[in-house]
N, C-alpha and C positions, 0 to 999 in steps of 0.2 A: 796931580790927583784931583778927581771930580768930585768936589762940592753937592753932595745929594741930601736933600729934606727930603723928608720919609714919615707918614704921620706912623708911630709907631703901633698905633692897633691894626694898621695892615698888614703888617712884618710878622714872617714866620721863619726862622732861620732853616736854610738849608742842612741837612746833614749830609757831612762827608765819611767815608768810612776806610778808613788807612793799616794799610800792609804794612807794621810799624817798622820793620826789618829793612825797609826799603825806602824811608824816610830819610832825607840827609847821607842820599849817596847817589850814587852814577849805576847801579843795576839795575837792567829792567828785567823787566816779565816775560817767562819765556816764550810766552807766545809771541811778544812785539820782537824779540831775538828769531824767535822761526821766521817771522813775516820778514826780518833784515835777511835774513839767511834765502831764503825764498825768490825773495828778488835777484838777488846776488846770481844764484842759480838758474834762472829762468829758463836763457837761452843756451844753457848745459844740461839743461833736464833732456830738454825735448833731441839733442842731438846724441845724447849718452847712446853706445850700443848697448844693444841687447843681454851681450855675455859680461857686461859689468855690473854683475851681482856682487852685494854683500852679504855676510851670513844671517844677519839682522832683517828678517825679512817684514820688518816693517819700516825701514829703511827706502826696500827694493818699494814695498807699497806706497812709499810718500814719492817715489821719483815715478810713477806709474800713472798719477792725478794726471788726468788730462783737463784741460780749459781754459778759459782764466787765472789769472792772478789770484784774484778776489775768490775765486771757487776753490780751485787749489788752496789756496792761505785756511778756509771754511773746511775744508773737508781732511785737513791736515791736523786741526786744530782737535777736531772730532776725533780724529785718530789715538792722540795723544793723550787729550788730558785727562783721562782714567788711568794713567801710570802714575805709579812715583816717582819724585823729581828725580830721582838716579837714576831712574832708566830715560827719562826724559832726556837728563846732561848726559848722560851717554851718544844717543843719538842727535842731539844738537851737535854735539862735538866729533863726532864721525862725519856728518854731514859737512860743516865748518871745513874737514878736511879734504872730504872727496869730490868739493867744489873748490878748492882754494879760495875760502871765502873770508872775510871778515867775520868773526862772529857774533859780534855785538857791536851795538851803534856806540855814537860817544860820548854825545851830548845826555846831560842832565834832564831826568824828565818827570823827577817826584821833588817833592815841598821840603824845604829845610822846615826846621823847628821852628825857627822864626819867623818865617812866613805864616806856619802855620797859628800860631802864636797870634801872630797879627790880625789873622782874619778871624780868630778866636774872640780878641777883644773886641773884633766891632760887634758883635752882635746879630749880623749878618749869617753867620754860620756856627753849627755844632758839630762836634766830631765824634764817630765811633769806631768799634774793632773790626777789621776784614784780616785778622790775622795776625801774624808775627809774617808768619814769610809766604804767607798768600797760599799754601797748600791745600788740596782739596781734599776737606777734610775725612771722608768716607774711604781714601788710601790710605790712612793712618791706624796704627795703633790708640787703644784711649790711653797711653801714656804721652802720645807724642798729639793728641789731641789736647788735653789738659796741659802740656806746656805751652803749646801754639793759643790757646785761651789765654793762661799766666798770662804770660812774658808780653802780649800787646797788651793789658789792661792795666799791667803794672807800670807801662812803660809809658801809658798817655798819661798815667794818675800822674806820672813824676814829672812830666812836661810840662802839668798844667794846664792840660787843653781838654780837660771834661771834667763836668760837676762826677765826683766821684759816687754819689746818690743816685746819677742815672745815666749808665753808661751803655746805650746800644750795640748790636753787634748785625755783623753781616757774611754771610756763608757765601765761603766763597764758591766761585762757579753756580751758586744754587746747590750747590750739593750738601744735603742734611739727611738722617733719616731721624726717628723718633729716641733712639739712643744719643747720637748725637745733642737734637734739640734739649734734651734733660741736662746733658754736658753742659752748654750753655749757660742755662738758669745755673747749676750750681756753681758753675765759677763765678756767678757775681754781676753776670750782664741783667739787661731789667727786660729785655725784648731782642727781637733776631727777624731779620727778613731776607725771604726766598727773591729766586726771580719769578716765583709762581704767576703767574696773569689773575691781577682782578682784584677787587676791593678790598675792606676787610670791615666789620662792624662791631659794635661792642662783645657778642660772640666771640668774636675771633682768639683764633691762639696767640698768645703776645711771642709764641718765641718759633713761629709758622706766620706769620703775616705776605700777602700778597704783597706785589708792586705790579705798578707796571714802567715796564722798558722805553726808555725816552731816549732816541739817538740822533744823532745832527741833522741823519736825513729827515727824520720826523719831524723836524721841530723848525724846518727852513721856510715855512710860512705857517699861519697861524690857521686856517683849514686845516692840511694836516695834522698837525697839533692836536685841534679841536676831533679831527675823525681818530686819532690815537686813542685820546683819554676816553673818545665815547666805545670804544669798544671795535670799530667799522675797520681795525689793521691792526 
């Protein structure tokens, strides 16, 4: 473990924002199970014939992507995640089939408690809600929204891992609208952020706040970086 001095009025702790459903276990996100699934398929997409439809004709639409990996996995993704997860697992699981594929990887790839814990005490990082089970929340009902709020704020308050005075939250996918956002505030959260592009100022809506999008490729030298946050990509 690295030994770091840090003068503390530099330090801003990160926040993390956790799918609490999916904390301390081996499930992942159906997207990273499509991209498993995807790959699995690749070289059975493109060879499948023609009169191997299924009735699920968004199914026949995900075997139709032509490109890349990387564009296929994007344009799949788009396809999908405006359904609810049961029509989601439906189609992962048909797919899983008609590729004799694996359907999920195996390895561990979300935070134990105690991990989380851990990086909690340092100081280093703060945590908030992205959910109970990561669902987008605009497919939902507001009864099945208002539990997906509960159940993750009840469940970091009990872990210990957020000042229960100010506990942020984060929409998944970016998907909110203004019913939504009122949801939010009244379950209890203190503020909410989009993936909207761009600042936010004393103005701003504490439960509508911008970001901006920071991904590995952006961030693998520090120009890039610098032409992100200035606005130039």
């Amino acid at each position: 473990m690295l030994n770091l001095q840090f003068k503390s009025e530099y330090l801003k702790p990160a926040t993390v924002f956790l799918p609490t459903d999916f904390i301390a276990t081996d499930t992942w996100f159906w997207i990273d199970r499509l991209a498993h699934l995807l790959k699995q398929g690749e070289y059975l997409i493109i060879s499948r014939s023609q009169n191997a439809l299924y009735h699920n004709c968004l199914i026949n639409k995900l075997e139709e992507i032509q490109g890349s990996y990387e564009f296929r996995l994007e344009k799949s993704i788009e396809i999908l995640k405006f359904l609810r997860d049961e029509e989601i697992e439906e189609i992962l699981s048909e797919l899983s089939l008609r590729w004799n594929a694996d359907p999920s990887p195996h390895d561990r790839v979300f935070l134990s408690w105690e991990e989380i814990k851990e990086m909690y005490q340092s100081g280093l990082i703060t945590f908030g809600s992205h959910t109970a089970s990561h669902k987008i929340l605009t497919t939902l009902t507001d009864s099945e929204i208002n539990d997906e709020l509960t159940r993750s704020k009840e469940k970091l308050i009990s872990e210990n891992v957020v000042d229960p005075s100010f506990i942020p939250f984060c929409y998944p996918n970016g998907n909110y609208n203004d019913k939504i956002a009122k949801m939010v505030k009244e379950a209890g959260y203190n503020l909410a952020v989009t993936t909207n592009h761009g600042w936010n100022n004393a103005k701003s809506d504490s439960f509508t706040l911008r970001r901006i999008g920071i991904h590995q490729d952006m961030t693998s030298t520090v120009p890039l970086f610098a032409a992100r946050i200035a606005g130039f990509m």
